[in-house]
C-alpha positions in Angstrom: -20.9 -62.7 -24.6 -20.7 -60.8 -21.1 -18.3 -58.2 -22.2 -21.0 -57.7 -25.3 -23.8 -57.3 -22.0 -21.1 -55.0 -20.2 -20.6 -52.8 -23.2 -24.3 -52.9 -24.0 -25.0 -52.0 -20.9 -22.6 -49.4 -20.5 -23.6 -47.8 -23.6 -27.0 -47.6 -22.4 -26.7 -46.4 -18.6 -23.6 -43.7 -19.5 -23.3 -43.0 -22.9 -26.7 -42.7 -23.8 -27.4 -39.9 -20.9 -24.0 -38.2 -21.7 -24.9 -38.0 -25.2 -28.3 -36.2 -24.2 -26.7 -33.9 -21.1 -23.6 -33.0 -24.5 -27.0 -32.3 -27.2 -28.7 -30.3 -24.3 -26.0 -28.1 -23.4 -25.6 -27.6 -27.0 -29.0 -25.9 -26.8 -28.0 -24.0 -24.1 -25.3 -22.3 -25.7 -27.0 -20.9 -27.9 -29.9 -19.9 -25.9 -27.1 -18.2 -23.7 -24.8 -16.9 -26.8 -28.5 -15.0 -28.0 -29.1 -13.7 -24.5 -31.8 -16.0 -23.6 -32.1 -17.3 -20.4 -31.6 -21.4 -19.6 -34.0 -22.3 -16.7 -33.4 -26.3 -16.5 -31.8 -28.5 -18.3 -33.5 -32.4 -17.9 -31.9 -35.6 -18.8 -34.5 -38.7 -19.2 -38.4 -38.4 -18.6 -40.4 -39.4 -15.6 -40.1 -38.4 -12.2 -36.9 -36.3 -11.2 -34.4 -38.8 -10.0 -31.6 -35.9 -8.9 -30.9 -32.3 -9.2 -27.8 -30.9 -9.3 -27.9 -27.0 -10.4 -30.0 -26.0 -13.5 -29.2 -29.9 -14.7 -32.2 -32.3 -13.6 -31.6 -36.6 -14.0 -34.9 -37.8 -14.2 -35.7 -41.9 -13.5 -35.9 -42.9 -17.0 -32.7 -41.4 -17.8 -31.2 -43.1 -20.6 -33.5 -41.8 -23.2 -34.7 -38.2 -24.4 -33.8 -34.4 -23.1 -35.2 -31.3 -22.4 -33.2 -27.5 -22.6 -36.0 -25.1 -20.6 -35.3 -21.5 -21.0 -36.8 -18.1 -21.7 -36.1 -16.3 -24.8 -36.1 -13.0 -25.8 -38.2 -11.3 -28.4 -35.1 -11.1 -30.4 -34.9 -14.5 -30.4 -38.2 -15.5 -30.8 -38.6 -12.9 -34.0 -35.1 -14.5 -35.1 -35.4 -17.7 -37.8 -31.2 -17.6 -38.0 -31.3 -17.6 -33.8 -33.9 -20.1 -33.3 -32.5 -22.2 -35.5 -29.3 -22.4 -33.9 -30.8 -23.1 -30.9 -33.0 -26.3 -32.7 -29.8 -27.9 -34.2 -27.2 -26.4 -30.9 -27.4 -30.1 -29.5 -26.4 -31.8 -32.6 -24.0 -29.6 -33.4 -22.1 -30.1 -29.9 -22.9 -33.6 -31.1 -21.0 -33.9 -34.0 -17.7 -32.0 -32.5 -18.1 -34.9 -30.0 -17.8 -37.4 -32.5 -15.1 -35.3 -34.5 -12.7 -35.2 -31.9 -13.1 -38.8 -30.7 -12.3 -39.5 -34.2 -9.4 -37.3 -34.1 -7.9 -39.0 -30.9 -8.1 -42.8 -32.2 -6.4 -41.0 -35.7 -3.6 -39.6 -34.1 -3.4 -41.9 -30.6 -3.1 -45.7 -30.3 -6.3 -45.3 -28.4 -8.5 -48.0 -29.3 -11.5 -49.7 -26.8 -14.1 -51.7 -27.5 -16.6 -49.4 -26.5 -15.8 -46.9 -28.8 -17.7 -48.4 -31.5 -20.4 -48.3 -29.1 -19.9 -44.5 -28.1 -20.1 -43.8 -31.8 -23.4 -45.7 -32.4 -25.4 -43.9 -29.2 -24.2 -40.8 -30.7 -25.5 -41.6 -34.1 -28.3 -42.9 -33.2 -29.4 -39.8 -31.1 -28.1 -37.3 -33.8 -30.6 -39.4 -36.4 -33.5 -39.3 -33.8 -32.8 -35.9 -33.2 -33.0 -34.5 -36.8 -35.9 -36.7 -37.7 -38.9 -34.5 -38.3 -41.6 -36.3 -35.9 -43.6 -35.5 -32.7 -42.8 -37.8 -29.9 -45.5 -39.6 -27.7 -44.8 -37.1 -25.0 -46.0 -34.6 -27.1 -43.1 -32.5 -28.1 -41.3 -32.4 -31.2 -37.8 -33.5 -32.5 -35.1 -30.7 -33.1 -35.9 -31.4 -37.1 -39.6 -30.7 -36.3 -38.6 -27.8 -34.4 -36.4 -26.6 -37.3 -39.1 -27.6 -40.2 -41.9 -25.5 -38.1 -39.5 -22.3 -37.5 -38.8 -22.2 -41.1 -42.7 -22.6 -42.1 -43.9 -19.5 -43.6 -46.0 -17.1 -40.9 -44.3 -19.6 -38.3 -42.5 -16.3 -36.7 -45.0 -13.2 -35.0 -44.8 -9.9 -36.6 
């Protein structure tokens, strides 16, 4: 029962802002990789908690993310780029996963909070690619994605 709390816990308080700093910077690479500019990068909502270079822990830190940056207008004229940048933080996601998965293959490795690991990254990949607007008034990555692609979504 306590080491169920512990892991809950655990999975809550570190994996769950991990998981969001990994999707963010996924974002971020490709803003960067398009020659965009990455202004903040936020972990949680609320009031800011910490700062520690571009990277900004907010008091509610265990749940949602935010990649701030400036784009170009090759970017912003780009479908392809933009979309790249909407599904960056999944993407850095899923090599997450896949090379967790490769080490407990190919290693005895083997903890209890793995399973754990596995389902706060799922979770945050399915929120994530979910087509919705969140109560804060921004949209999920799939909403993102599902708007760039809508036709006239892109200035001439």
């Amino acid at each position: 029962m306590l080491e169920n709390l512990i892991a809950y816990a655990v999975a809550l308080f570190l994996f769950q802002p991990l998981n969001v700093l990994i999707h963010e910077y996924g974002h971020a690479f490709f803003v960067k990789i398009f020659g965009g500019r990455v202004t903040k990068i936020e972990v949680g909502i609320g009031e800011p908690l910490f700062r520690v270079g571009h990277v900004q822990v907010n008091k509610q830190f265990f749940i949602f993310g935010m990649c701030r940056y400036e784009g170009t207008p090759e970017i912003s004229k780009s479908r392809l780029k933009l979309s790249f940048i909407a599904v960056g933080g999944v993407l850095f996601n899923a090599v997450t996963i896949t090379m967790l998965i490769l080490v407990k293959v190919y290693t005895d490795h083997n903890h209890f909070l793995d399973g754990y690991y596995f389902g706060a990254t799922g979770m945050l990949i399915l929120s994530a690619l979910l087509p919705v607007t969140y109560s804060t008034g921004f949209h999920s990555d799939g909403k993102w994605l599902v708007n760039i692609w809508k036709k006239d979504s892109l200035s001439a």
